[in-house]
C-alpha positions as CSV (number, residue, x, y, z in Angstrom):
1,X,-32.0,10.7,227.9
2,X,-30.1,11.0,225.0
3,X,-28.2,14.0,225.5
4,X,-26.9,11.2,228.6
5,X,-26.2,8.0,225.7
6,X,-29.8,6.4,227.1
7,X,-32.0,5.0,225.4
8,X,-35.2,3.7,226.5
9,X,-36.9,0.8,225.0
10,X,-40.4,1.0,225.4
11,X,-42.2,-1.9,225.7
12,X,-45.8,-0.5,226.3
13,X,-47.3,2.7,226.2
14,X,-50.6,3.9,227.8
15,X,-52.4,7.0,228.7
16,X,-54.3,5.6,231.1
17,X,-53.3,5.7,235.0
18,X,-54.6,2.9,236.0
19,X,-53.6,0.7,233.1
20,X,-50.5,2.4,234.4
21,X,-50.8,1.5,238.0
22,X,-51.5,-2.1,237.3
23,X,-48.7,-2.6,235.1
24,X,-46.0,-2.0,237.8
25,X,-48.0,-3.5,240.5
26,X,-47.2,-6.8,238.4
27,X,-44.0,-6.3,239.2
28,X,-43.5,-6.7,235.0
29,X,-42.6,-2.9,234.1
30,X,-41.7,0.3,235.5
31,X,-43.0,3.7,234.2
32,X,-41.6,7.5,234.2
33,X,-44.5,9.2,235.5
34,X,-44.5,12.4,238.5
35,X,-44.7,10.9,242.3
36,X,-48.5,12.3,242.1
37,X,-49.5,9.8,240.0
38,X,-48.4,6.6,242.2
39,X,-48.7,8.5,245.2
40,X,-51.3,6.2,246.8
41,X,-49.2,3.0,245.8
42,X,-46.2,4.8,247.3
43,X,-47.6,5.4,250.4
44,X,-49.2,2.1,251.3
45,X,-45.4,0.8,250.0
46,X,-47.1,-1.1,247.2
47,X,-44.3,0.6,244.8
48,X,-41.0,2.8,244.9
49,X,-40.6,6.1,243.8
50,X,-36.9,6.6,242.4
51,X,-36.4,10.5,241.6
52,X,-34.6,11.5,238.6
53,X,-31.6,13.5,238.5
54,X,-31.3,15.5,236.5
55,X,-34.9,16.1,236.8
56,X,-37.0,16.0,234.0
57,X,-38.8,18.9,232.9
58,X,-41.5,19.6,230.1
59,X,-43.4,22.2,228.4
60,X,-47.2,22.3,229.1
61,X,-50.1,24.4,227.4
62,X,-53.8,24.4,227.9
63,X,-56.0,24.0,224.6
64,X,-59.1,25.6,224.0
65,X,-61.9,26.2,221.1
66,X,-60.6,29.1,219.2
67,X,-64.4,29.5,218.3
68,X,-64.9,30.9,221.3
69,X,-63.4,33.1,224.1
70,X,-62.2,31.5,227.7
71,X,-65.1,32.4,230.5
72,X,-64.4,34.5,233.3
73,X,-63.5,31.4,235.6
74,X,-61.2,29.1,233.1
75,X,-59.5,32.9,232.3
76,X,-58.5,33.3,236.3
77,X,-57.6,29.3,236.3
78,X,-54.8,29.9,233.2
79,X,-54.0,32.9,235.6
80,X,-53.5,31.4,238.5
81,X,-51.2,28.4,236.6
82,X,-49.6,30.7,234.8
83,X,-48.5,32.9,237.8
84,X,-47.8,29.7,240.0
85,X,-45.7,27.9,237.5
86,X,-43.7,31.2,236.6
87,X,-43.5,32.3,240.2
């Protein structure tokens, strides 16, 4: 946003979805949050989904104890998201 002179103004901020949910089903606020995570209120027409352009993009990374190694199944999970994300 700022590299494009916005700025946002946040109001409230939640990490919960369905704190999330609620709030723009008030019709009060609006959220930036991926089409996934309103996609049920989408599709019944409850909400609208407005994309973004440019679209938004972020860095994700999975955490783990460093006490201990990753088990054979949560190694072939990172894998497979690591392979379908760079792919």
């Amino acid at each position: 946003c700022s590299k494009l002179g916005i700025n946002l103004s946040v109001a409230l901020e939640s990490d919960s979805l369905n704190l999330n949910q609620r709030w723009v089903k008030s019709g009060q606020y609006a959220t930036i949050l991926p089409r996934s995570a309103m996609g049920t209120l989408i599709d019944r027409g409850e909400v609208v989904f407005i994309p973004l352009t440019p679209v938004v993009s972020r860095v994700l990374k999975i955490s783990h104890l460093s006490a201990r190694r990753l088990n054979p199944f949560e190694q072939s999970l990172l894998e497979s998201l690591q392979e379908g994300i760079i792919n």
